[in-house]
One Martini backbone bead per residue (centre of mass of N, CA, C, O) as a GRO file, in nm:
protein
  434
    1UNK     BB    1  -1.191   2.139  -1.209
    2UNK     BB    2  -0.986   2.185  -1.492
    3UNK     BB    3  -0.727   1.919  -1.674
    4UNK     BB    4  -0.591   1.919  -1.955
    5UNK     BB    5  -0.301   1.905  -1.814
    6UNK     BB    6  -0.010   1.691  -1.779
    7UNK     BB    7   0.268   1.625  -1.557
    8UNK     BB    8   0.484   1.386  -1.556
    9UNK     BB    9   0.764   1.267  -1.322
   10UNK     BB   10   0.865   1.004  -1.366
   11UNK     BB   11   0.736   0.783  -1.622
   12UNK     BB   12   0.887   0.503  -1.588
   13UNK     BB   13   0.809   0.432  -1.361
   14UNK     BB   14   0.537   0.261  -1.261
   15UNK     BB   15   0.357   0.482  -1.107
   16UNK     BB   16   0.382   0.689  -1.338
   17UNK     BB   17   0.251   0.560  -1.596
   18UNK     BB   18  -0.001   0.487  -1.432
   19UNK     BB   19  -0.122   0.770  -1.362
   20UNK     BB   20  -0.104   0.882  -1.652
   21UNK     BB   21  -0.347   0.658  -1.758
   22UNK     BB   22  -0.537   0.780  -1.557
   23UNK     BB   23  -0.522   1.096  -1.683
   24UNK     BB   24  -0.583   0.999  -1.989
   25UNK     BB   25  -0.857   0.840  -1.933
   26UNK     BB   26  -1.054   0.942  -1.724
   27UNK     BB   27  -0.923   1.277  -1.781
   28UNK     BB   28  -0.875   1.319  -2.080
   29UNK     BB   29  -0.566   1.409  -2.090
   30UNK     BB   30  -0.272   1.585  -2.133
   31UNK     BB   31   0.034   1.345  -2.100
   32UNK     BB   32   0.343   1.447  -1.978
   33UNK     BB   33   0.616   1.218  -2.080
   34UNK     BB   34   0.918   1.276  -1.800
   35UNK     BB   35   1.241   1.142  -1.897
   36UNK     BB   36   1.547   1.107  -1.951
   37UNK     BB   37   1.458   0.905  -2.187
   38UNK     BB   38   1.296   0.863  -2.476
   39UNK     BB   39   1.279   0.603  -2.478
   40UNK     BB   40   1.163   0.547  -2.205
   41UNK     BB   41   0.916   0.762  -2.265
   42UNK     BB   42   0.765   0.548  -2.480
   43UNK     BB   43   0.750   0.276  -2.309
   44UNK     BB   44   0.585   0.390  -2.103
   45UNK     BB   45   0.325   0.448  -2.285
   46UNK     BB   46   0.283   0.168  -2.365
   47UNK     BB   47   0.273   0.080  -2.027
   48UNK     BB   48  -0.036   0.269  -1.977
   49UNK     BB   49  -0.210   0.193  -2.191
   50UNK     BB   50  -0.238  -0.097  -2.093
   51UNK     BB   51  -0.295  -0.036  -1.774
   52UNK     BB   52  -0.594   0.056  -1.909
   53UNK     BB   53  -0.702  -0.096  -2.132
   54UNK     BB   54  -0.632   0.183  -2.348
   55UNK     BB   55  -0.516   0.218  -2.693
   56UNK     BB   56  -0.667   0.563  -2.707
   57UNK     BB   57  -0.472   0.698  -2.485
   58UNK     BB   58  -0.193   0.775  -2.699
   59UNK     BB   59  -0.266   1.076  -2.779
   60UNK     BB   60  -0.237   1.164  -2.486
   61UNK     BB   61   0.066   1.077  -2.503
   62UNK     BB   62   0.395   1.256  -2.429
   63UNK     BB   63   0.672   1.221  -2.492
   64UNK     BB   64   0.988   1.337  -2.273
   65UNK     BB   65   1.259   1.523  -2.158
   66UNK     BB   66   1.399   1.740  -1.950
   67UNK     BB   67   1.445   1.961  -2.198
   68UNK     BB   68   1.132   1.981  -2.174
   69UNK     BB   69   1.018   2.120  -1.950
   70UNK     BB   70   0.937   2.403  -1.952
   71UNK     BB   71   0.716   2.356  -2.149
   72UNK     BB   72   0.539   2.145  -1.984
   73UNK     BB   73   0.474   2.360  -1.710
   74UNK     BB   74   0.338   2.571  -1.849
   75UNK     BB   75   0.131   2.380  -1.999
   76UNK     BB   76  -0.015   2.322  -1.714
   77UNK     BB   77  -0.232   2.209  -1.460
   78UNK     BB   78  -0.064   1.985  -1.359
   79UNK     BB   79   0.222   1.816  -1.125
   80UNK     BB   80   0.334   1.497  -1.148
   81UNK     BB   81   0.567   1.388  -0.905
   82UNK     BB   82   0.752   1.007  -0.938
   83UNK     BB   83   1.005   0.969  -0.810
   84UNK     BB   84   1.218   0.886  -0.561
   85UNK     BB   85   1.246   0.806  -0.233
   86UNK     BB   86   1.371   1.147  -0.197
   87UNK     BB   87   1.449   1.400  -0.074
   88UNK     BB   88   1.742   1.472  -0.294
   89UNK     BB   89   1.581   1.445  -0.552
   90UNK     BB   90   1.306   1.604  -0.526
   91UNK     BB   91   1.434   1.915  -0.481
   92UNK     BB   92   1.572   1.875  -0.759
   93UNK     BB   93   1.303   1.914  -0.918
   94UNK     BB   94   1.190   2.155  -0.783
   95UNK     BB   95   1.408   2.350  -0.902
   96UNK     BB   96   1.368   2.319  -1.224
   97UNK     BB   97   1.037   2.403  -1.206
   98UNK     BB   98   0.982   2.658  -1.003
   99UNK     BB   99   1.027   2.891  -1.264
  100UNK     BB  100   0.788   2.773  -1.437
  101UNK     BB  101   0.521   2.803  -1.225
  102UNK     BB  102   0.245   2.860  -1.255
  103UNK     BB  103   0.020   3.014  -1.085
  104UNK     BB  104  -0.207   2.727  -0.998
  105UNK     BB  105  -0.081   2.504  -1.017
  106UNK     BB  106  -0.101   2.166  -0.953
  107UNK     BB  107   0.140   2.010  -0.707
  108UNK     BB  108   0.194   1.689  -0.707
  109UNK     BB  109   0.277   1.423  -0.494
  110UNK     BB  110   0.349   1.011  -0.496
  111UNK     BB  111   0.445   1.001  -0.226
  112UNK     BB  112   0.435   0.711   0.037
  113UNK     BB  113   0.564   0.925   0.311
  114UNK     BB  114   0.700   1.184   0.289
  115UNK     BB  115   0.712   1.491   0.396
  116UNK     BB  116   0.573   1.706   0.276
  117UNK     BB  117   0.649   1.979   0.461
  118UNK     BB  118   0.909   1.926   0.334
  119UNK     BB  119   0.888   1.950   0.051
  120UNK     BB  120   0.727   2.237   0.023
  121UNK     BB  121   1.054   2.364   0.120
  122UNK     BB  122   1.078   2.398  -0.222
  123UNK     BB  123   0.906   2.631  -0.232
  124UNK     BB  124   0.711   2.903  -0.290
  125UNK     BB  125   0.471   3.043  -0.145
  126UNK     BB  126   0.289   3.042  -0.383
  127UNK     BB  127   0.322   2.750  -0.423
  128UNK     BB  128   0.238   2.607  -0.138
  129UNK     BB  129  -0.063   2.611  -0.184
  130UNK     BB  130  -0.037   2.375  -0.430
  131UNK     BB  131   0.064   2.175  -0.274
  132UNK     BB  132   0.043   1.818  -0.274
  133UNK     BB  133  -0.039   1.455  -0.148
  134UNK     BB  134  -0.089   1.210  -0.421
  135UNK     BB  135  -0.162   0.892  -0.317
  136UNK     BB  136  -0.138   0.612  -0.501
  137UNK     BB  137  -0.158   0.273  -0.645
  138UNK     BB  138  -0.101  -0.067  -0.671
  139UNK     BB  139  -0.297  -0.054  -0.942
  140UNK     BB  140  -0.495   0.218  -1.013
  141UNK     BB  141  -0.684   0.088  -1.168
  142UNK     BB  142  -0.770  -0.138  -0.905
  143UNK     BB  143  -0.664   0.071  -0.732
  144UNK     BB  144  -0.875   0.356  -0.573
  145UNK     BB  145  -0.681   0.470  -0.370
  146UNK     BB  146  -0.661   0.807  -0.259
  147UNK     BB  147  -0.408   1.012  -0.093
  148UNK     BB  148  -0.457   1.339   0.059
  149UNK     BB  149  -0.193   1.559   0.107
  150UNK     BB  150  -0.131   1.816   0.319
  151UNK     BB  151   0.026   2.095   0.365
  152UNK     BB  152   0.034   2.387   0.605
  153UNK     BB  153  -0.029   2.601   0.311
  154UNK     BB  154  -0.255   2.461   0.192
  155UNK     BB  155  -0.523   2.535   0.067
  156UNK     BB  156  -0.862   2.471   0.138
  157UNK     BB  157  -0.981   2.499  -0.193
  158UNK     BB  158  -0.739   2.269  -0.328
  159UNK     BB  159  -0.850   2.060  -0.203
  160UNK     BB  160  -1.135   2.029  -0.266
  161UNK     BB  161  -1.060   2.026  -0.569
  162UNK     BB  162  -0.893   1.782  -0.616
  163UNK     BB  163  -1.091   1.577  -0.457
  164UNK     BB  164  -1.282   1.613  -0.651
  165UNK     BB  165  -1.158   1.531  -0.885
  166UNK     BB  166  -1.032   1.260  -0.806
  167UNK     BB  167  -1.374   1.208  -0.708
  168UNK     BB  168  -1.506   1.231  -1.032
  169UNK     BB  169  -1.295   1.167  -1.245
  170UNK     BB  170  -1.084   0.946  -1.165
  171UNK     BB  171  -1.235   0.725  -0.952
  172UNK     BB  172  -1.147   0.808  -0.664
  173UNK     BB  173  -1.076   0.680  -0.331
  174UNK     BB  174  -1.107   0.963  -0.086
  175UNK     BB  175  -0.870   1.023   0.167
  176UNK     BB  176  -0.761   1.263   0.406
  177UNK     BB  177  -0.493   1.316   0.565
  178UNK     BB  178  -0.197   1.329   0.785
  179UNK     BB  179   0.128   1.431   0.794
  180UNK     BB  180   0.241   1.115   0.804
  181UNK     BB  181   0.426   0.862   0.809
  182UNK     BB  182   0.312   0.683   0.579
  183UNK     BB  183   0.036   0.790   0.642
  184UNK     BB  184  -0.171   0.508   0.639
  185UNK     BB  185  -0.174   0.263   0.458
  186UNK     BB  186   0.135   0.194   0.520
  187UNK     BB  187   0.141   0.190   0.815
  188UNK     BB  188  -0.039  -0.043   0.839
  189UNK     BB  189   0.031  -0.259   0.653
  190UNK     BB  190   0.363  -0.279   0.686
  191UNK     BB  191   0.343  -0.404   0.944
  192UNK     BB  192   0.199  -0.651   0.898
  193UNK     BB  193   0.438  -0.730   0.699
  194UNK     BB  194   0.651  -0.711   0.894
  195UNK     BB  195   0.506  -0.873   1.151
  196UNK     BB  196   0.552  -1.153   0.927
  197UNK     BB  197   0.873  -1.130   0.892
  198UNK     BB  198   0.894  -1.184   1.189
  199UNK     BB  199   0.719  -1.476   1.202
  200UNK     BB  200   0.958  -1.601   1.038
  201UNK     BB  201   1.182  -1.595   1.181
  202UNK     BB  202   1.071  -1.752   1.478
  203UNK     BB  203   0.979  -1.987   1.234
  204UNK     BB  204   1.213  -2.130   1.115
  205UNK     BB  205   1.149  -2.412   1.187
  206UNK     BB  206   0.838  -2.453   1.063
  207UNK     BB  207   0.961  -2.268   0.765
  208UNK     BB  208   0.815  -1.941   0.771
  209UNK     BB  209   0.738  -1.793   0.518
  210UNK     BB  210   0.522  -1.994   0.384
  211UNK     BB  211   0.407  -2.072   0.700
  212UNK     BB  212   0.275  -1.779   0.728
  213UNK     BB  213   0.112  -1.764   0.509
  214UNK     BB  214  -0.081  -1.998   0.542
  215UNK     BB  215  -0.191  -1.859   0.783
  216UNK     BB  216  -0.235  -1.587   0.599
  217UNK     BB  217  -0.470  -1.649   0.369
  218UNK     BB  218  -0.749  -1.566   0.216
  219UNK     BB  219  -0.956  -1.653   0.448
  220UNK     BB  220  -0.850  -1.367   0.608
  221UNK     BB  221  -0.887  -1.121   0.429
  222UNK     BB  222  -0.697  -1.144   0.091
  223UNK     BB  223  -0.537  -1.157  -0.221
  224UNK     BB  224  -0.228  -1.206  -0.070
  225UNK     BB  225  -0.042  -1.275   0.109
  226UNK     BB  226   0.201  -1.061   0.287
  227UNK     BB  227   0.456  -1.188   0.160
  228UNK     BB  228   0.386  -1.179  -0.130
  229UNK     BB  229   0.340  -0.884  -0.105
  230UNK     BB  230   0.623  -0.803  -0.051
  231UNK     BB  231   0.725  -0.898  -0.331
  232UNK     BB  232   0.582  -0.717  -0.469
  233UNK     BB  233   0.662  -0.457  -0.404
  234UNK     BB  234   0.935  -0.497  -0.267
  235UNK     BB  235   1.251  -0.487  -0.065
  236UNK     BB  236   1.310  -0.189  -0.101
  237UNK     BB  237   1.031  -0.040  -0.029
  238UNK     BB  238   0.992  -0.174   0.225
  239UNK     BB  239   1.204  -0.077   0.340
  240UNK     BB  240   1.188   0.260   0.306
  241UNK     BB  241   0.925   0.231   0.501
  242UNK     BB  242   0.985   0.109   0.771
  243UNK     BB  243   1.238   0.303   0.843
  244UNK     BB  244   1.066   0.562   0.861
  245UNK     BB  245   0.851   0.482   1.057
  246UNK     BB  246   1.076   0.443   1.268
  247UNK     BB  247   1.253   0.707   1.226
  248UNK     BB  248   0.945   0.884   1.288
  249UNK     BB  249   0.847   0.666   1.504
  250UNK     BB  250   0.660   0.600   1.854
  251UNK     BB  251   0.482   0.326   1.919
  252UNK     BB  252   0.345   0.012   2.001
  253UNK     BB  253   0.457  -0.040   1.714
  254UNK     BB  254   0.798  -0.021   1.667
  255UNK     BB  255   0.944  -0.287   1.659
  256UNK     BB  256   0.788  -0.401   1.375
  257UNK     BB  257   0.979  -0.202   1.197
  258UNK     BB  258   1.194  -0.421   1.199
  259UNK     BB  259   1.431  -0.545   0.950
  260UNK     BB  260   1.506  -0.869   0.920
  261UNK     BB  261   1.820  -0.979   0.849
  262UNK     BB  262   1.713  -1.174   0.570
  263UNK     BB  263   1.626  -0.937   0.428
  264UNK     BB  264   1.852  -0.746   0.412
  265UNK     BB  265   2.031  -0.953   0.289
  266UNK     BB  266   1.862  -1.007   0.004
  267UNK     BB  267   1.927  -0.745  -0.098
  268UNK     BB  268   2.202  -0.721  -0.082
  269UNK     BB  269   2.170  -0.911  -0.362
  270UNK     BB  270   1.918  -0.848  -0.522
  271UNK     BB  271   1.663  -1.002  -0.369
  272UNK     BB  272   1.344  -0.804  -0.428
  273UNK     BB  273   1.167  -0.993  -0.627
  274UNK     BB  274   0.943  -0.984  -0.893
  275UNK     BB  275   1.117  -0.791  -1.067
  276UNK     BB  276   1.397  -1.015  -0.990
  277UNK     BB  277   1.342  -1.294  -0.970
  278UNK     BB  278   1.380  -1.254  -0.639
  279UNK     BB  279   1.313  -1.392  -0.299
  280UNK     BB  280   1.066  -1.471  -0.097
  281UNK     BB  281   1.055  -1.571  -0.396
  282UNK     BB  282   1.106  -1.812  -0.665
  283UNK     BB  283   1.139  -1.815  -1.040
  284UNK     BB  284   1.118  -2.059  -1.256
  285UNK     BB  285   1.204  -2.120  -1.609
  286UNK     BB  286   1.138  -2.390  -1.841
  287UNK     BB  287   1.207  -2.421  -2.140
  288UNK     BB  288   0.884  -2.573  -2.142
  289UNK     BB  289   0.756  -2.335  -1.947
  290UNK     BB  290   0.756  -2.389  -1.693
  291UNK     BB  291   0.660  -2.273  -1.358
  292UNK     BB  292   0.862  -2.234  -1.082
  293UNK     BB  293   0.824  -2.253  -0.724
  294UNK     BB  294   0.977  -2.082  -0.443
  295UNK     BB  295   1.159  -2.050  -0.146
  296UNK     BB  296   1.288  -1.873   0.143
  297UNK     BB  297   1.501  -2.042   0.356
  298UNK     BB  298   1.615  -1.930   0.661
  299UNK     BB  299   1.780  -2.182   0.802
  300UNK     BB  300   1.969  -2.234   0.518
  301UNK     BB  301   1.946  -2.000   0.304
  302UNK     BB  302   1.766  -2.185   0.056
  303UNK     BB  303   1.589  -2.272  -0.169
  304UNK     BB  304   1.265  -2.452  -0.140
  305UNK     BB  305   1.028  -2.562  -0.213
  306UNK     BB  306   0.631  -2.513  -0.161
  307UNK     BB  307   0.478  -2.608   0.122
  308UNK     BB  308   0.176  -2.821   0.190
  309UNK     BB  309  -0.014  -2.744   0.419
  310UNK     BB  310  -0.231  -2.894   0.670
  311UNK     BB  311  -0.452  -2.708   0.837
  312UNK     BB  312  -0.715  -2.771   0.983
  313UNK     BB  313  -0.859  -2.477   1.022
  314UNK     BB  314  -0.823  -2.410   0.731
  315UNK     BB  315  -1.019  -2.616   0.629
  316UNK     BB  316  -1.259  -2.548   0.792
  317UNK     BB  317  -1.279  -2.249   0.664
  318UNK     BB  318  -1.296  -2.297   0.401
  319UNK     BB  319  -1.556  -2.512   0.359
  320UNK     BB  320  -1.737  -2.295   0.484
  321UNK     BB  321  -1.671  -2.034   0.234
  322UNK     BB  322  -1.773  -2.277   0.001
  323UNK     BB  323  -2.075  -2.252   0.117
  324UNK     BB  324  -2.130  -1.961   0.303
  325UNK     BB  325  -2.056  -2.008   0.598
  326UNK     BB  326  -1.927  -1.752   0.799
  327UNK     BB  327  -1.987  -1.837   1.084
  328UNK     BB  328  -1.860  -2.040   1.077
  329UNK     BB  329  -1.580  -2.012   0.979
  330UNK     BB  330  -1.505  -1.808   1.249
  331UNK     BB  331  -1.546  -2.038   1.432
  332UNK     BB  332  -1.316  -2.214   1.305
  333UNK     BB  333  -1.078  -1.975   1.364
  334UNK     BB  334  -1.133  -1.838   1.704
  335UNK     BB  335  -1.171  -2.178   1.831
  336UNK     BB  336  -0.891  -2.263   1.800
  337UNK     BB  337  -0.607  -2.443   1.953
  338UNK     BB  338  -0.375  -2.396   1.803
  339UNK     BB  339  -0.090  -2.234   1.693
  340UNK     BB  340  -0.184  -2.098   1.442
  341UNK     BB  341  -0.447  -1.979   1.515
  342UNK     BB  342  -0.297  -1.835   1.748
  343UNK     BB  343  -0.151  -1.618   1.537
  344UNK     BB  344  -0.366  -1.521   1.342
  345UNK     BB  345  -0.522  -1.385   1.598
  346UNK     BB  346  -0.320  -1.200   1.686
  347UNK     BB  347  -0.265  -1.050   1.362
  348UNK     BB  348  -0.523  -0.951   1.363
  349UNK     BB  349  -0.604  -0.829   1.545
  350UNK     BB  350  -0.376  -0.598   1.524
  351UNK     BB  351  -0.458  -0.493   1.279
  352UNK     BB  352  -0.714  -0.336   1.390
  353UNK     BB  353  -0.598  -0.176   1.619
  354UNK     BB  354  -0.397  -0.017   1.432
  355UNK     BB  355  -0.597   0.098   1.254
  356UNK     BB  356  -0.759   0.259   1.483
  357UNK     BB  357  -0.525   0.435   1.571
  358UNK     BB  358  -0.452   0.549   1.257
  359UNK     BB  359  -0.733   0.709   1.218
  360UNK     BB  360  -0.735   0.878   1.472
  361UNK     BB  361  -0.423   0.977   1.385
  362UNK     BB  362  -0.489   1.062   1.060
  363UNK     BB  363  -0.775   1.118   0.983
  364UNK     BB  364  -1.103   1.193   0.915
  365UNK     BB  365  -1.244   0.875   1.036
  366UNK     BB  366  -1.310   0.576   1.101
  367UNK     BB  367  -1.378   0.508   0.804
  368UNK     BB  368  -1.103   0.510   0.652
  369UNK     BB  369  -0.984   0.237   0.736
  370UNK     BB  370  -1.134   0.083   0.519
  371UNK     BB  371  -1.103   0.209   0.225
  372UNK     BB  372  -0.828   0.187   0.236
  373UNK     BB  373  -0.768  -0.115   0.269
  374UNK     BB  374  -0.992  -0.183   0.046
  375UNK     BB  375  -0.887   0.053  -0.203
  376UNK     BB  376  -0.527  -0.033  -0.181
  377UNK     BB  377  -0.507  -0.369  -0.083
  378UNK     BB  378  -0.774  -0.566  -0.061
  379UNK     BB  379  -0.837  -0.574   0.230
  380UNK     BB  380  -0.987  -0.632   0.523
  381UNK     BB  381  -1.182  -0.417   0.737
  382UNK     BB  382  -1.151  -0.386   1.003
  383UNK     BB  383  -1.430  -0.320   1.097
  384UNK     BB  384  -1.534  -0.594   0.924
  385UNK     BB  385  -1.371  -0.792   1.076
  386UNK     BB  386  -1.562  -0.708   1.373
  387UNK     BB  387  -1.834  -0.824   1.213
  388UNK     BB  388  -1.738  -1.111   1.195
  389UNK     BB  389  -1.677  -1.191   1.502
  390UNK     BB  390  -1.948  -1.053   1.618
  391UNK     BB  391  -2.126  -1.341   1.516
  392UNK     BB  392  -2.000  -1.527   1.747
  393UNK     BB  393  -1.852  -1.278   1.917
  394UNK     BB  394  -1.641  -1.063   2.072
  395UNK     BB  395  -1.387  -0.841   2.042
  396UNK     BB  396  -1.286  -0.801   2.283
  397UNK     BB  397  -1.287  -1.046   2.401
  398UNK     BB  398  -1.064  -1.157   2.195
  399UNK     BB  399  -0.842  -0.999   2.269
  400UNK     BB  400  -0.859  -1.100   2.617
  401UNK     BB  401  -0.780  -1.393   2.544
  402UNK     BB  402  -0.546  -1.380   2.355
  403UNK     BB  403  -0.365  -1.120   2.434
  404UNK     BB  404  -0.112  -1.067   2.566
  405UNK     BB  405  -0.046  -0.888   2.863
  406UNK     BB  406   0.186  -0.683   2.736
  407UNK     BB  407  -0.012  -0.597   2.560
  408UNK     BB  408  -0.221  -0.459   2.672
  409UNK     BB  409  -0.026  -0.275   2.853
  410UNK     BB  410   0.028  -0.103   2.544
  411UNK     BB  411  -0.252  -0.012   2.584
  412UNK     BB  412  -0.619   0.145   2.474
  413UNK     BB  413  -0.877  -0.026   2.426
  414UNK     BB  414  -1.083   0.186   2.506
  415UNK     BB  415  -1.038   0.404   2.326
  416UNK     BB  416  -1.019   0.204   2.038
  417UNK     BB  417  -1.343   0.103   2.100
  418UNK     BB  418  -1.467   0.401   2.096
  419UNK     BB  419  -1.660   0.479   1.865
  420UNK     BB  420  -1.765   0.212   1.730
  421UNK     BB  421  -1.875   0.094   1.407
  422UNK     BB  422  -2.018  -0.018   1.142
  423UNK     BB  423  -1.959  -0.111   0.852
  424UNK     BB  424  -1.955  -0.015   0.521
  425UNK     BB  425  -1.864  -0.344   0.478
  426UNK     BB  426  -1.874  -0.620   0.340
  427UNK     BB  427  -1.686  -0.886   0.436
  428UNK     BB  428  -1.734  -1.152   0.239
  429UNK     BB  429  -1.559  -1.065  -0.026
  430UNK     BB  430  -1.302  -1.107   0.125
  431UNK     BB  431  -1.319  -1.445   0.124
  432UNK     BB  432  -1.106  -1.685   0.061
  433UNK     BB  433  -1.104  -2.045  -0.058
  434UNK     BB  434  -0.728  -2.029  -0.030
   0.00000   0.00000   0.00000
C-alpha cells in the first residue's frame, strides 16, 4: 500500500503533531496539518519536524485551517484524525470530512480507547470498511508501538495493508487488538498506575506519592516510576482513560479503576501535571535558573520537598544491578521482608497477572502483551518479568506466597499461568540501578 498524502486532523494537539512527524519522515509522505487557527498549524509543524530530529521533512508538512479540509481529503490517501478523546467532538469531525472521503482512503482514529465500532457508525457503509484505530504512543518517535483496532465493517485486506505500512514503513511495533476500552496497552499500564495512585493514598502517612515511587522506580524495570509515568501523561488524561475503563468494564480489577480523591481535587484545580507544571509532583524554576522539584503531599494537602528514602532492599538490589549480577539482585528483592518489599512484589504480580488476563483477552497472542508494554511504555514486560523470578524461584510460587487470599480467590490462576511461554525480550535492560 502506497500513502503519498496524508491529512492529519487535530495537529496541534501533542499526539497529533508528533504522528504527522512521523508520516513525513518515515512514510515521507505530503502531510496536511489541520488546525483551527493557521498560527496553531505553523507551531504545530515546527514542534513535528523537531519531534523526529529532522528538520528536512518541513517540506512535506503543510499547516491548513478547518476551511481546507475538502480539498485536503479529496487529495489524500490517509486520514489521521487526532482531536480529543470525545465521542461528540470526533462524530463532528466525522460529518464535516464524509461527504469528501473517496472510496478506499484509509480513515484511521488515533484514540487511545473509545469503541472504534461505536465511531465507525458516523460513516456510511463503504467509508466503514476503511475505518480503523490506529493508536500510536507518546513520544512515537521513542514509543514504537501501534495498536491496529478494527471495527466489525473493517474489511480483512484493509487490515493486513495497513499493519504491512505502518511495520515495513513507518517502523512501527504491530500489534492488532479487539475493540476493548482502553485497547490493550492502557487497559494494562493505567491499571498499574491507577492502583500505585490507590496505594498512595493508603499510605499517605507514610509519604504517600513520592514512598510509592520510591518503591517502584527503575530497579522494578521501568524507565519512570508509575507516579511520575502518570504526572507526563496528564491528571485529565489519566482521568478519562480510568474513568472509560471503569465505565464499560467489569473485570476482578474493576476496583482499582477508581480515581482517588485527591487526584480528583488536583484536576479540579487545574493541576494537570508537567504539561502545567504542577500536578503528582511541581517544578519550580529560580531566578538564578535552579530548578526545585516537589511532590503532593496527601496528607497536608500541600506540596513539601521530595524526600529520599533509603529502603534497604531498594540498596540491595540497586548494588546488584549495578554488578550485573541480576540473579542476586531478583533474590533481594523476592525474599526482603520489609512491608515496601512486600508492597512492590504484590503490585508486580499483579501487574504480570493482569498483563496476561488482557493478552488473553484481547489480544493476538501470550506475546501481545510484551510488545504493547516493551515498545508502548518502556516497562518490562510481563513474560520477561517471570523469566527474571523464575531464576531464583517459580512465579507461581510467589504468587501464592505473596499474594492475599481474597485476592487468589478472585482469580483463576491455572488458567493465567497456562500456555505461558518464555519471553522473547531479555529482561536485563529493563532494570535499571536508580
Amino acid at each position: 500500500m502506497k500513502i503519498n498524502t496524508v491529512t492529519v486532523i487535530g495537529a496541534n494537539g501533542t499526539m497529533g503533531r508528533n504522528v504527522a512527524g512521523i508520516f513525513a519522515s518515515f512514510g515521507n509522505a505530503k502531510v496536511y496539518m489541520v488546525c483551527r487557527r493557521l498560527v496553531d498549524a505553523k507551531e504545530a509543524k515546527m514542534k513535528a519536524a523537531i519531534s523526529v530530529r529532522a528538520e528536512a521533512i518541513n517540506k512535506n508538512l503543510i499547516p491548513k485551517i478547518y476551511d481546507e479540509l475538502r480539498e485536503c481529503i479529496m487529495d489524500s490517501d490517509l486520514i489521521f484524525e487526532s482531536v480529543t478523546e470525545s465521542f461528540e467532538v470526533k462524530k463532528y469531525i466525522y460529518k464535516l470530512i464524509s461527504d469528501f472521503v473517496k472510496e478506499g482512503t484509509i480513515i484511521g482514529t488515533g484514540t487511545s480507547g473509545l469503541s472504534i465500532n461505536k465511531l465507525s457508525q458516523s460513516f456510511s457503509a463503504k467509508n466503514k470498511k476503511f475505518f480503523l484505530g490506529i493508536h500510536m504512543y507518546n513520544p512515537p518517535y521513542n514509543m514504537t508501538l501501534c495498536e491496529v483496532v478494527p471495527s466489525e465493517m473493517t474489511e480483512k485486506e484493509v487490515i493486513i495493508k495497513v499493519k504491512d505500512y505502518l511495520k515495513n514503513v513507518l517502523y512501527r511495533e504491530v500489534v492488532e487488538v479487539k475493540d476493548e476500552p482502553a485497547f490493550m496497552g492502557n487497559r494494562i499500564g493505567f491499571q498499574f498506575i491507577n492502583e500505585a495512585l490507590q496505594c498512595a493514598e493508603k499510605y499517605k502517612m507514610k509519604g504517600g506519592i513520592d514512598y510509592i515511587d520510591a518503591i517502584l522506580g527503575g530497579f522494578t524495570g521501568r524507565s519512570m516510576p508509575p507516579l511520575v509515568t502518570g504526572d507526563f501523561v496528564g491528571l485529565d488524561v489519566h482521568k478519562a482513560i480510568v474513568d472509560n475503563i471503569y465505565e464499560n468494564t467489569n473485570d476482578y480489577e474493576h476496583l482499582t479503576f477508581i480515581l482517588p480523591d485527591f487526584a480528583q481535587k488536583l484536576i479540579d484545580e487545574n493541576k494537570l501535571g508537567s504539561k502545567s507544571g504542577e500536578g503528582l509532583y511541581k517544578k519550580t524554576i529560580k531566578k538564578d535558573g535552579q530548578k526545585i522539584f516537589d511532590v503532593f503531599d496527601i496528607y497536608t494537602q500541600e506540596y513539601r520537598p521530595i524526600r529520599k528514602y533509603k529502603f534497604e532492599f531498594v540498596q540491595k538490589v540497586r548494588k546488584n544491578l549495578l554488578k550485573g549480577n541480576y540473579k542476586s539482585a531478583m533474590d533481594c528483592l523476592i525474599n526482603d521482608t520489609s512491608k515496601e518489599a512486600d508492597i512492590c512484589m504484590q503490585l508486580l504480580i499483579k501487574y504480570v497477572l493482569y498483563g496476561i488476563y488482557i493478552t488473553k483477552k484481547v489480544g493476538e497472542d501470550i506475546h501481545s502483551v510484551d510488545h504493547v508494554m516493551a515498545t508502548g511504555f518502556g516497562w518490562i514486560p510481563p513474560l520477561a518479568l517471570i523469566d527474571a523470578i523464575n531464576c531464583v524461584s517459580s512465579f507461581e510460587k510467589e504468587v501464592r506466597k505473596k499474594m492475599p487470599k481474597e485476592f487468589l480467590e478472585t482469580i483463576n490462576l491455572e488458567y493465567l499461568l497456562k500456555d505461558i511461554e518464555k519471553s522473547t525480550y531479555d529482561y536485563r535492560p529493563f532494570f535499571k540501578a536508580k
